[in-house]
N, C-alpha and C positions, 0 to 999 in steps of 0.2 A: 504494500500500500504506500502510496507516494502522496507526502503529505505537502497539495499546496497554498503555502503561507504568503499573505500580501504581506508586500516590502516592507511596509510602515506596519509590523504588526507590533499588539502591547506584547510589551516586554514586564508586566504583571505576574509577579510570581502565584505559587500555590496560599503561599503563607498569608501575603498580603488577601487575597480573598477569605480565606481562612479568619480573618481579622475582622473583612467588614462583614461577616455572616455575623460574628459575636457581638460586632455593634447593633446588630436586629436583634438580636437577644440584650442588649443593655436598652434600648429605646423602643422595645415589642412593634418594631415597624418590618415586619416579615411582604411590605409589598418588592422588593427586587429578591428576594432570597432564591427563587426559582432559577434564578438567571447568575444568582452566582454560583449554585449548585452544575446548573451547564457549563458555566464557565471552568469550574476545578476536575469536573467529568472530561473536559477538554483535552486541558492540558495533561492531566495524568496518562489519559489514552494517548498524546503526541509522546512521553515521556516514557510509556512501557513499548511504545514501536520503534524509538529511538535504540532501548534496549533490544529489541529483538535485528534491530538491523545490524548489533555488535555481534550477536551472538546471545544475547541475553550477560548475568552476572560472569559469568563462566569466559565471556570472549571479552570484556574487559580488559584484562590481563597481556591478553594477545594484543589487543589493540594497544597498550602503552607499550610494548615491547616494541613492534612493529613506528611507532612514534621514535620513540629513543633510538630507533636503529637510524630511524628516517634523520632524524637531529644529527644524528652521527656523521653522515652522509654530507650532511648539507655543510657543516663544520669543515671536514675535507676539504672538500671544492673550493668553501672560499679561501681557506690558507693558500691550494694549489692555484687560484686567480691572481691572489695578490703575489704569489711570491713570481709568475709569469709576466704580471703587471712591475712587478721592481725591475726582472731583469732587462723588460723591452724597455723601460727609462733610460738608463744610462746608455744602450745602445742609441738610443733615438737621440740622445743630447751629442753622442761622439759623432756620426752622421751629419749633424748640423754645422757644426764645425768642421771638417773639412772641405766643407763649399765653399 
């Protein structure tokens, strides 16, 4: 299932709904309660497909290894950039000088 999300979507957590459902319970004003209950249905179900698109708790693991390998990689590269980038400098500077 491919979940799609408009650009500008709320970035409202679980907890903050969680919050104003208990402020209907401090001022007995249960008319939006309906719609925060959709609302936390929402997000929990984006948030257990998010997990099943890991693997569920289990691929987790995999997943930050598979990260850390990736960081690893990317670390590499740019030391082997810059240090290709230092050695064409000084060539590029002797070049100019004997014009």
């Amino acid at each position: 299932m491919k979940d799609e999300i408009p650009k500008k979507a709320s970035t409202r957590t679980i907890c903050a709904c969680l919050e104003d459902m208990r402020s209907c319970l401090k001022t007995n004003n249960f008319s939006y309660f309906p719609g925060l209950i959709e609302e936390i249905q929402y997000r929990a179900n984006r948030m257990e497909n998010a997990l099943e698109l890991t693997g569920g708790w289990d691929g987790v693991p995999d997943k930050i290894k598979e990260r850390d390998k990736l960081k690893k990689e990317i670390k590499v590269l740019e030391e082997e950039k810059l240090k290709l980038e230092q050695e064409k400098l000084p060539n590029s500077l002797d070049t100019s000088s004997e014009k």
